[in-house]
Residue, then its C-alpha position, 0 to 999 in steps of 0.5 A: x894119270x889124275x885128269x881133270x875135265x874143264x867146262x868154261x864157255x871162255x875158249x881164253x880160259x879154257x886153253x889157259x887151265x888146261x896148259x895150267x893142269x898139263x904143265x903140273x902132270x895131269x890129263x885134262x878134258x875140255x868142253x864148252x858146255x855142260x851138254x857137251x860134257x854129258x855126252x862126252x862118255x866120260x863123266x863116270x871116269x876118275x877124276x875131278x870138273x872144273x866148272x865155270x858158273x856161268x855157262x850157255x844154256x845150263x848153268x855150273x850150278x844147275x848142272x852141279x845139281x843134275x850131276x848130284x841127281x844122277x848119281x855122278x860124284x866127280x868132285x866139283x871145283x866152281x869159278x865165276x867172274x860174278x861170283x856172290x855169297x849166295x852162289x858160293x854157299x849154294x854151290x858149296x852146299x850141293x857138295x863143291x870143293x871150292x869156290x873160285x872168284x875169276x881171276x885166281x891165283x894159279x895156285x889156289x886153283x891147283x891147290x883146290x883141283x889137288x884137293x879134289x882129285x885127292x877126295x875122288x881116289x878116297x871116294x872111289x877106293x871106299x866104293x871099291x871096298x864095298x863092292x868087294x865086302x858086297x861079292x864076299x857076302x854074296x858069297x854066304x850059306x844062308x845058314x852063315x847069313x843068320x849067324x852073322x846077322x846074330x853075331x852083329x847084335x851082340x848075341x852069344x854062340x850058346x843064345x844063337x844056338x838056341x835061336x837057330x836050332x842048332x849045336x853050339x859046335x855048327x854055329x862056330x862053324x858057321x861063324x867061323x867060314x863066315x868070318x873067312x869069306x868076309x876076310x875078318x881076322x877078330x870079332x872086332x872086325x867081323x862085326x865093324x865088316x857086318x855094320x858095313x854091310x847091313x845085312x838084315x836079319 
């Protein structure tokens, strides 16, 4: 089930967005402050924040940006009741979703929540397939190494034969067990796999 975490110091609000979320099918978290939701245990989880501006003690854009810094990517949806041009470009710039002005139509706030929720899957199955070509890689003879870091910069089986010493047949080899552990059925993605990856050479 999507959640959606709320952090607004407005106990009116607050219950009213989290009856909002539930009626539509989503899990929702609540929380006073920004303090409060950092020791929650949660902020690694899927999901999105729905963050008011202005809170006690740090406020929704500083806390926006301690996020960014501590490398916690939930997507941000921002809301304020004073709400100005240089909050909204300051907010959207370090990455929110959206900006809303208090008071907002229930349906720009699902809409934006559903957009956010929506970028969090994308974002966390991309990282997903990363970690999955990471451990593939991993999983490559140093020998499979040096060709496939060859083969990324173009270079022909006869030319990496001559690099490494070694037989035209045994860098076919190679390239072939190394294409199979990282799961590319053609050149073409073997080498878009290898640019993936980085793999120096």
């Amino acid at each position: 089930m999507q959640t959606v975490f709320i952090v607004d110091d407005d106990d009116g609000l607050r219950v009213g967005l989290d009856a909002l979320f539930r009626s539509v099918g989503y899990q929702t978290h609540q929380f006073r402050s920004a303090a409060e939701f950092m020791e929650s245990g949660l902020t690694a989880n899927a999901g999105c924040l729905v963050l008011d501006v202005r809170l006690p003690g740090l406020s929704g854009l500083d806390f926006q940006e301690k996020l960014a810094t501590a490398g916690i990517t939930m997507p941000v949806i921002l809301m304020t009741g004073h709400g100005d041009i240089p909050m909204s470009v300051r907010g959207m710039k370090a990455g929110a979703v959206d900006f809303l002005a208090k008071p907002f139509r229930e349906q720009d706030m699902l809409d934006a929540v559903a957009a956010a929720l929506a970028r969090d899957a994308r974002e966390r199955e991309g990282r997903r397939q990363q970690e999955d070509l990471r451990r593939r890689a991993d999983t490559l003879s140093t020998r499979e190494k040096e060709v496939t870091v060859r083969v990324a910069k173009g270079k022909m089986n006869k030319q990496i034969a001559f690099d490494l010493g070694l037989s035209e047949i045994t860098v076919k080899i190679h390239r072939g067990n190394a294409m199979r552990k990282l799961g590319a059925k053609t050149l073409a993605d073997f080498i878009t796999i290898i640019n993936a990856l980085n793999l120096d050479g």
